[in-house]
Each structure stands twice: as structure tokens, then as C-alpha cells.
C-alpha positions in Angstrom: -29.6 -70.7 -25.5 -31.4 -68.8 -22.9 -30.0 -68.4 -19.3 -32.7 -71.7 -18.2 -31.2 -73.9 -20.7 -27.7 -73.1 -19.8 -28.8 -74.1 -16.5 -30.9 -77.0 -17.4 -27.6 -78.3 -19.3 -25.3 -77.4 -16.6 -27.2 -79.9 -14.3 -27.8 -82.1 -16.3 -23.9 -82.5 -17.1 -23.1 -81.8 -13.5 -25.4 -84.6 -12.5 -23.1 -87.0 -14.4 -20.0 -85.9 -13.0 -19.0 -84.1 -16.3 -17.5 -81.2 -15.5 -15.1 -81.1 -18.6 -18.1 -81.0 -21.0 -19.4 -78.0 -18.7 -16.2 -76.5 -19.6 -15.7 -77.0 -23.0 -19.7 -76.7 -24.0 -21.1 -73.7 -21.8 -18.4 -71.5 -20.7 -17.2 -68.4 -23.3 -13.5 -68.5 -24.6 -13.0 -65.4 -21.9 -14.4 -66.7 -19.0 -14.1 -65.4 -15.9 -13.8 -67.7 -12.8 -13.7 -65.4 -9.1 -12.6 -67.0 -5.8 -13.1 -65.6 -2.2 -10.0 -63.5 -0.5 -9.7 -67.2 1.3 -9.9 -69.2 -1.2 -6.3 -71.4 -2.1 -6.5 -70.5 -5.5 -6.6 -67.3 -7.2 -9.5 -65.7 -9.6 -8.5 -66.5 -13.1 -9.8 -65.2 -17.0 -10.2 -67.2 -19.8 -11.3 -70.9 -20.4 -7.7 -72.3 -20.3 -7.0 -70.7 -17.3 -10.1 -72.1 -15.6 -9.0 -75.6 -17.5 -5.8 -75.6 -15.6 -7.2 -74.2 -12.0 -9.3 -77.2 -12.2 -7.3 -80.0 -12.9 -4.2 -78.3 -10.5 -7.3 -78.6 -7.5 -8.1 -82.5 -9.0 -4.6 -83.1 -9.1 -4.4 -82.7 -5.3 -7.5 -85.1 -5.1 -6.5 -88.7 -3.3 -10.0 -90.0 -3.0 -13.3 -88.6 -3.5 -15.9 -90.2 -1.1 -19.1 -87.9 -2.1 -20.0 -85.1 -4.3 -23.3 -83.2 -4.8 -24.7 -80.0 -7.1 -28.3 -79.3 -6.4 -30.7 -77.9 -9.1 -30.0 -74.1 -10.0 -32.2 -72.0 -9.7 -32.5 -68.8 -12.4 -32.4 -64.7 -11.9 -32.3 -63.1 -15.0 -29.1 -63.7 -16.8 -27.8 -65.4 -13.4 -28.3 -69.0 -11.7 -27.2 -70.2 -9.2 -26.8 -74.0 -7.1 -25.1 -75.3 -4.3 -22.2 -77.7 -4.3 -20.3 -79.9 -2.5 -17.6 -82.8 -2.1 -16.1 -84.9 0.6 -12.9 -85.8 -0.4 -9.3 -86.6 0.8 -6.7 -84.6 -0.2 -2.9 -85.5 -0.7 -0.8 -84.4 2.6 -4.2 -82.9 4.1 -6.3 -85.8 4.6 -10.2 -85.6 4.5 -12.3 -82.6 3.8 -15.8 -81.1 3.8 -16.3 -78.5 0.8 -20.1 -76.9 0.4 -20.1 -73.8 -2.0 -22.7 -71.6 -3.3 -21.7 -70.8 -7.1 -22.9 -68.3 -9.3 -22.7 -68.6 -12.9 -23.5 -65.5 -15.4 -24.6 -66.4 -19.1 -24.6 -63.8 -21.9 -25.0 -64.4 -25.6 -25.7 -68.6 -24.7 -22.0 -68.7 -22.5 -21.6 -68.5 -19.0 -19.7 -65.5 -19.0 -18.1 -65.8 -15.4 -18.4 -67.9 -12.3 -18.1 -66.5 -8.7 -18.3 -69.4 -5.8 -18.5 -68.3 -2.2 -17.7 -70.5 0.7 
């Protein structure tokens, strides 16, 4: 698949709230996924790795009131969209998260992820 077809399928996945097929569909076997110095979890490698990063942040989840992506738009062999949730989180109550992330494809994968908020 070229880059705009990754992306095409990304939203069109992301608009369904499945995230999991994202995962297990798009993203190369050694992944990358990077995080901001602030961010509460750590920069990880590897698509089992990113797996697990995501269900430990669902896993602290109570409720989710709203999510959003927007439509990515495409660079080359990067896209990019913006994304967001309200939610309420266990012990922390309710939160505001808007991100920008960017998503590298090589070879049909997405190759690495970097999200800056």
C-alpha cells in the first residue's frame, strides 16, 4: 500500500473506534512508538510493546465521554492527524487529551509513531 492508503485505512478504522485492527493490520512487527519527555509512558519498539502500552493506558480508563481523530493529511512517506479524548481516569478523575500524531509508513507498514502534546 502506498503512504495515502495507509492513511485512508488508518481513518477509516480510527473512525470506528478500532484501534486494535490499526495495530494488528498497519503497524510493522518492529514498530516504533515515541512519546514526549512529559509524556507518562515511555517510547517503546516493537508491535507487542505498543500492544501492551496501549491496553496498560486503557486499563486506567473509567469512562470515556468523547473521542475524535481528524482526517490525516500526507507528506511523503509521513501523515499525520490530530486526536483527542475526554475521558475519566481511575484515581485522577476527568481529563482533556488533544495530540498531534505522526505516523511513518515504509514498505505498506507504519514504521513508527511519534505523538506530541
Amino acid at each position: 500500500m502506498t503512504t495515502q492508503q495507509v492513511a485512508d485505512r488508518f481513518n477509516e478504522l480510527a473512525q470506528q473506534n478500532k484501534f486494535d485492527e490499526i495495530l494488528t493490520e498497519l503497524f510493522s512487527a518492529d514498530a516504533r512508538s515515541i512519546e514526549p519527555a512529559n509524556a507518562p509512558f515511555q517510547s517503546v519498539q516493537g508491535i507487542d510493546n505498543i500492544i501492551a502500552k496501549g491496553k496498560q493506558f486503557h486499563d486506567m480508563i473509567e469512562e470515556m465521554h468523547s473521542a475524535y481523530t481528524n482526517a490525516p493529511m500526507v507528506a511523503g512517506n509521513f501523515f499525520a492527524c490530530t486526536m483527542g479524548m475526554d475521558v475519566s481516569l481511575k484515581g485522577l478523575g476527568r481529563q482533556q487529551f488533544d495530540e498531534v500524531a505522526v505516523y511513518e509508513v515504509k514498505d505498506g507498514k507504519i514504521i513508527s509513531e511519534q505523538f506530541f502534546f
